[in-house]
C-alpha positions in Angstrom: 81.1 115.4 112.0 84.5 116.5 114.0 82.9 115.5 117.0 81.2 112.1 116.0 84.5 110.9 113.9 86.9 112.1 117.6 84.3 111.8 120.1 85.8 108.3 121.3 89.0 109.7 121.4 88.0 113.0 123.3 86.2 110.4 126.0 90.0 107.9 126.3 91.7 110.9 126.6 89.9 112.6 129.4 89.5 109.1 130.9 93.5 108.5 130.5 94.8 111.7 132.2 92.5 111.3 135.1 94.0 107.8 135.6 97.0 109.1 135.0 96.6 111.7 138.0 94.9 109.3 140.5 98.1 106.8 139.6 100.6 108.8 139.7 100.0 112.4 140.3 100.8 115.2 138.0 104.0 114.3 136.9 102.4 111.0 136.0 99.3 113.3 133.6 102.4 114.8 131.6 104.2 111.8 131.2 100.9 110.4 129.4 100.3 113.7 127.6 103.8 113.4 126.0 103.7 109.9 125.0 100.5 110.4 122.9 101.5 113.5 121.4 105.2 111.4 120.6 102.1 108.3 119.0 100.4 110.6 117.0 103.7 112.5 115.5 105.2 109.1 114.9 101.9 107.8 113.4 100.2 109.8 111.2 101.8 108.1 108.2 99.9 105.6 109.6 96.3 107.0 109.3 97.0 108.3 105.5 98.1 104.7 104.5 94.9 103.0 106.7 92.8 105.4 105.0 93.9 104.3 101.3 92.5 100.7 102.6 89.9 101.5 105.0 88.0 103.8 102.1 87.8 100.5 100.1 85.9 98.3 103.0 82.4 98.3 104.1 80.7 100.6 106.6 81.0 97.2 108.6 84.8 96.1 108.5 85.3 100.1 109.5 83.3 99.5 112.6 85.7 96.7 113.1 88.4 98.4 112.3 87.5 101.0 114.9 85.9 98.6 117.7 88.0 95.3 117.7 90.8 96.9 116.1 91.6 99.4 118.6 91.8 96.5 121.4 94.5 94.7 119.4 96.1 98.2 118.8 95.7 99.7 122.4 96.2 96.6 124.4 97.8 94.2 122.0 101.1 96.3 120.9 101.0 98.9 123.7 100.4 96.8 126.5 100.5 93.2 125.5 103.3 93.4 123.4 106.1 94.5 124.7 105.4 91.7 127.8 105.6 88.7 125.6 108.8 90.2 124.1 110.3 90.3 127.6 109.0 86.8 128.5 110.2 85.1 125.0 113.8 86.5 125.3 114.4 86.2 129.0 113.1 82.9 129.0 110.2 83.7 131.7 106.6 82.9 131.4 103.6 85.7 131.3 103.3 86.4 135.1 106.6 86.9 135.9 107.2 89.0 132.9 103.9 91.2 134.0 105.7 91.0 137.7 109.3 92.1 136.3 107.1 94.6 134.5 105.1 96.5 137.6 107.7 95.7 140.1 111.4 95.9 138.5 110.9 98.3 135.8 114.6 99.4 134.7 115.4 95.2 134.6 112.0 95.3 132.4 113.4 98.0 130.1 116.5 96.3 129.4 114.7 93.2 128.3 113.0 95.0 125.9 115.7 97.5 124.7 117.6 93.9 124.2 115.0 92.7 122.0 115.2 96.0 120.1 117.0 94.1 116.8 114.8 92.0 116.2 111.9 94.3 116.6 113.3 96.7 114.7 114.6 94.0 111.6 110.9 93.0 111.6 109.0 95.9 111.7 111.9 97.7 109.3 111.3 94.8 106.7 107.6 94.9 106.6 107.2 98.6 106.2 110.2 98.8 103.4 108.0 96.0 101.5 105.5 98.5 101.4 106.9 101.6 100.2 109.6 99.3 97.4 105.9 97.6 96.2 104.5 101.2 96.4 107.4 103.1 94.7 107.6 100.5 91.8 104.0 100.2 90.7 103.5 102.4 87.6 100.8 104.7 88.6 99.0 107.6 86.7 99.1 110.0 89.4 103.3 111.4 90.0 104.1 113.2 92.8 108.1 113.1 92.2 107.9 112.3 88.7 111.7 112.2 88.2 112.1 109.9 91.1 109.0 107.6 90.4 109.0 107.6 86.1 112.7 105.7 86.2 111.4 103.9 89.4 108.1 101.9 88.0 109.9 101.4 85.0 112.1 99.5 87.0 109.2 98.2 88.9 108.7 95.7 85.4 111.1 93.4 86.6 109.4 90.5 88.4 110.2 90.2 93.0 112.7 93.5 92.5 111.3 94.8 95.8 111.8 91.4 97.5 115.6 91.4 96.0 116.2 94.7 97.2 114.8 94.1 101.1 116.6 91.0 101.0 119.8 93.0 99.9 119.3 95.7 102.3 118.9 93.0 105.4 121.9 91.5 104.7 123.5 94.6 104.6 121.9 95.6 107.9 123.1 91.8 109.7 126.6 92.0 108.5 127.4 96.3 109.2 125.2 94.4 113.0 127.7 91.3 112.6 131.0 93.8 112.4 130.0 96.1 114.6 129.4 93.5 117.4 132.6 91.8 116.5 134.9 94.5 116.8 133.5 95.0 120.5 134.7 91.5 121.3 132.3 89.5 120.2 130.6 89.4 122.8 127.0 90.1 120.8 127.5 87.9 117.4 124.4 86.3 118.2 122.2 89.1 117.3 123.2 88.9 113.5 121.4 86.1 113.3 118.1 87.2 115.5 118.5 90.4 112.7 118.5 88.2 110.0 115.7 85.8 111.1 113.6 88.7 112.4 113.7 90.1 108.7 112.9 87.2 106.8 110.2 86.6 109.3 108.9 90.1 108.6 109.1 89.9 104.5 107.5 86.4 105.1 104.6 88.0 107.0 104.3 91.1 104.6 104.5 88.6 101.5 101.5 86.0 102.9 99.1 88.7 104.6 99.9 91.2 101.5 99.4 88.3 99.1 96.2 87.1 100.7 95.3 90.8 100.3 96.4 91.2 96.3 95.1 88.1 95.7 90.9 89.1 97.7 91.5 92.4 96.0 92.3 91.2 92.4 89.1 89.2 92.9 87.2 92.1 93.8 88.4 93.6 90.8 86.5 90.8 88.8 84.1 91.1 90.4 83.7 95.1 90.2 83.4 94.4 86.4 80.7 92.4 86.2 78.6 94.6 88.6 79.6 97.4 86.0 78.4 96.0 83.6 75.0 95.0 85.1 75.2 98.6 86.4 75.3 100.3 82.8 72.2 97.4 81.8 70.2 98.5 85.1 70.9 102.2 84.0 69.4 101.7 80.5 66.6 99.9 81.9 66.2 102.7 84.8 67.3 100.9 88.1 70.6 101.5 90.2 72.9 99.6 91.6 75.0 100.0 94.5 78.9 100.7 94.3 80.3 97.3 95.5 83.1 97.4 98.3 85.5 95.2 99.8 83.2 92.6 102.2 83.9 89.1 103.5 87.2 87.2 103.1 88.8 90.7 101.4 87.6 92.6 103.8 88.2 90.0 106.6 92.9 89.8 105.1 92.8 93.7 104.2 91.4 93.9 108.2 94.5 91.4 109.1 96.8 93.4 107.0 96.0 96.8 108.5 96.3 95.4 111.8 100.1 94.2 110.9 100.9 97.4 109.3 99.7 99.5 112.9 102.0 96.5 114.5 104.7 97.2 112.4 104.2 101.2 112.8 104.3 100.6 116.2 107.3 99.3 116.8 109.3 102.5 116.7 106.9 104.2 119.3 106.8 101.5 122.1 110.6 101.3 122.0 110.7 105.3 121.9 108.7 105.5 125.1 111.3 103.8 127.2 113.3 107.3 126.6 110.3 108.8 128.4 109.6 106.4 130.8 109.7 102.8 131.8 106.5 102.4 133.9 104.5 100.2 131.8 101.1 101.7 132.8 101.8 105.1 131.9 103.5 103.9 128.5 100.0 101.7 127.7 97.9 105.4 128.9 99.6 107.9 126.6 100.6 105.5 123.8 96.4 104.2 123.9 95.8 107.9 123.6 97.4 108.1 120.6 96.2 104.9 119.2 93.1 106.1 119.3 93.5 109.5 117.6 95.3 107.9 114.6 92.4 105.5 114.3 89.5 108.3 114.6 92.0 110.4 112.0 91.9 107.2 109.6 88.1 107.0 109.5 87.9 111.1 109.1 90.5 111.0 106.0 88.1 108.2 104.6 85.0 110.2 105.1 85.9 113.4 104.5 87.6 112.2 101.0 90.6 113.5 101.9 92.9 111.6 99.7 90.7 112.0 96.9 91.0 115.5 97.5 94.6 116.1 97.8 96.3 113.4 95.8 99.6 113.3 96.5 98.7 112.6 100.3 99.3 108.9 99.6 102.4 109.4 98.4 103.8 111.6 101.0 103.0 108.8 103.4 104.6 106.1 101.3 107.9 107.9 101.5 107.0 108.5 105.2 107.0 104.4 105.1 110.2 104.2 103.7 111.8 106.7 105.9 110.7 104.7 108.9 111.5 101.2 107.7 115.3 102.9 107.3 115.3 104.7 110.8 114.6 101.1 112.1 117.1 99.2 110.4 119.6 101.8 110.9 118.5 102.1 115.0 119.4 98.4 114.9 122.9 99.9 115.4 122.8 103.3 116.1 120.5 105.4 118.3 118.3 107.8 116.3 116.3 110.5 118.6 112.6 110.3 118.2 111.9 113.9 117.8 114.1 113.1 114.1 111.9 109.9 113.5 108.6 112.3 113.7 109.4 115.3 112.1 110.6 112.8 109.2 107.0 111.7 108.6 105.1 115.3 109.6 107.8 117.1 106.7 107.1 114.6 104.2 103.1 114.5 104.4 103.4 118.0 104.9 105.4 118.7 101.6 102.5 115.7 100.0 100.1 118.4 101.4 100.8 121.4 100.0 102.0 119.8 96.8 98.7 118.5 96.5 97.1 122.3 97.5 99.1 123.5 94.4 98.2 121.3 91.7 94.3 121.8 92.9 95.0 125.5 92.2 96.5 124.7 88.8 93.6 122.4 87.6 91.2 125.0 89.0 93.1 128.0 87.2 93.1 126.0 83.7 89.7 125.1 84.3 88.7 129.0 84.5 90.8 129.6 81.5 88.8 127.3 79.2 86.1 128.1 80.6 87.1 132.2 79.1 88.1 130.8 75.7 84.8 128.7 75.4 82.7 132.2 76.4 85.2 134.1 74.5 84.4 131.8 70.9 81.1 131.6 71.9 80.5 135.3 71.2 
């Protein structure tokens, strides 16, 4: 199972160091090996989330999920990505930003770290949308009950979460706007990119996660009229097969978990510029870690992990949240990415063994009825 589920990931790995080596020597194979341990630290938040949505698609949208979505995530944000960046804010077009790229790397790695705002006002928006939409929804499972039983109540109050993004990236453009200005002035400008960058992001959360809802509520509908036919084929003896998310809901939760790994992205590209600025080594290591978080996604889902330990989900929502903060905040300030990853691994970690306990406790009152219904039997 380990090996069928990772197998891919073993094979890019092995095939990724030995480039590594033949480009660039040994110091080139640690380089790599760093930058997808750094992708997987930063990204396992990632995989919990996916796995919520991936469990919910058919066996077909996971093979996309794990064929055509690792290109997009492996080439697209790794590789592609930060390229277009540099070509849409210096003003360049594709070739000679792949040339500035391979041939003037530290003039490369200052277009991007000048792009960092509005990556980070983007990517920051999107993933606080998540967690605020998650945080507010009244669900039966608590994890931190006296954090989340005030919170959903709150959550009854119709667009709260997009009030409060909206709040918090004004916040974020004016501290931007003030800090620039007191330093002459000289980078006003980039209050606006912040502010534009984080509509754009709470634009794209609200159509793709809309589109998504709106599939999903569908889904729903239909899920009750297949129960119903279920519990009529039961009585007359045939079976039906559990429905799961196919066509045009499978098609915008696809396009929705693709955003999200954009959005979780974000904050490891720009952290591999601390490690290094050859853009071949960066697309190696951080495509080695792509691929781990998406072979970890599909194990969660078949392994019924989060099913298993239910507080998993949570963990990684507050992981969300911690992340979309780190981002804005980096807008300004410089945050290390050993902090950013350790944030994530603590929280799923607490999630984890939070989840262990309360297993324990449902098994241990189990065995105790169990004893009082021997006990009366006698």
């Amino acid at each position: 199972m380990l090996l069928k589920t990772f197998g891919w990931s073993f094979a890019i790995t092995a095939l990724g160091l030995v480039a590594a080596v033949f480009y660039g020597g040994w110091t080139a194979f640690g380089i790599v090996a760093i930058l997808a341990v750094l992708e997987i630290s930063l990204s396992f938040d990632n995989a919990v989330v996916n796995a919520g949505i991936l469990k919910k698609m058919s066996a077909f949208w996971q093979k996309i999920f794990l064929t055509v979505g690792v290109l997009i995530a492996v080439f697209g944000m790794r590789l592609v990505f930060p390229v277009v960046i540099v070509a849409i804010s210096a003003k360049m077009g594709p070739v000679e930003a792949v040339d500035l790229a391979l041939n003037n790397k530290d003039r490369y790695q200052q277009l991007v770290t000048d792009a960092h705002p509005a990556i980070a006002a983007f990517g920051g928006m999107f993933l606080l949308m998540i967690f605020l939409d998650f945080i507010f929804e009244d669900r039966d499972i608590q994890w931190l009950r006296w954090i989340e039983r005030p919170l959903a109540k709150l959550g009854k109050v119709d667009m709260l979460s997009v009030c409060i993004a909206l709040i918090v990236l004004l916040i974020t453009s004016f501290t931007f706007a003030t800090h620039a200005h007191q330093h002459g002035g000289a980078h006003v400008d980039k209050a606006q990119t912040v502010l534009i960058a984080g509509i754009a992001g709470l634009i794209t959360y609200m159509v793709v996660g809309g589109l998504s809802g709106y599939f999903e509520d569908k889904l729903e509908e239909e899920e009750e009229r297949e129960h119903e036919e279920e519990e009529q084929a039961a009585r007359s003896g045939k079976q039906k097969p559990a429905i799961v998310l196919a066509g045009q809901a499978a098609f915008f939760m696809f396009l929705y978990l693709e955003v999200l790994d954009a959005s979780f992205s974000f904050d490891g590209v720009i952290g591999a510029f601390a490690i290094t600025n050859d853009i071949v080594l960066m697309a190696l290591g951080l495509g080695i870690g792509a691929m781990y978080v998406r072979s970890l996604t599909v194990y969660l889902v078949r392994q019924g992990t989060l099913d298993d330990y239910v507080y998993l989900e949570h963990g990684a929502h507050y992981a969300i949240g911690a992340l979309a903060v780190i981002l804005m905040v980096t807008i300004q300030h410089e945050i290390n990415e050993v902090i950013t990853g350790l944030v994530g691994v603590v929280l799923i970690a607490w999630s984890f063994f939070s989840s262990v306990r309360r297993n324990r406790a449902l098994a241990a009152a189990e065995g105790t009825d169990e004893k009082a219904e021997v006990s009366s039997g006698v």
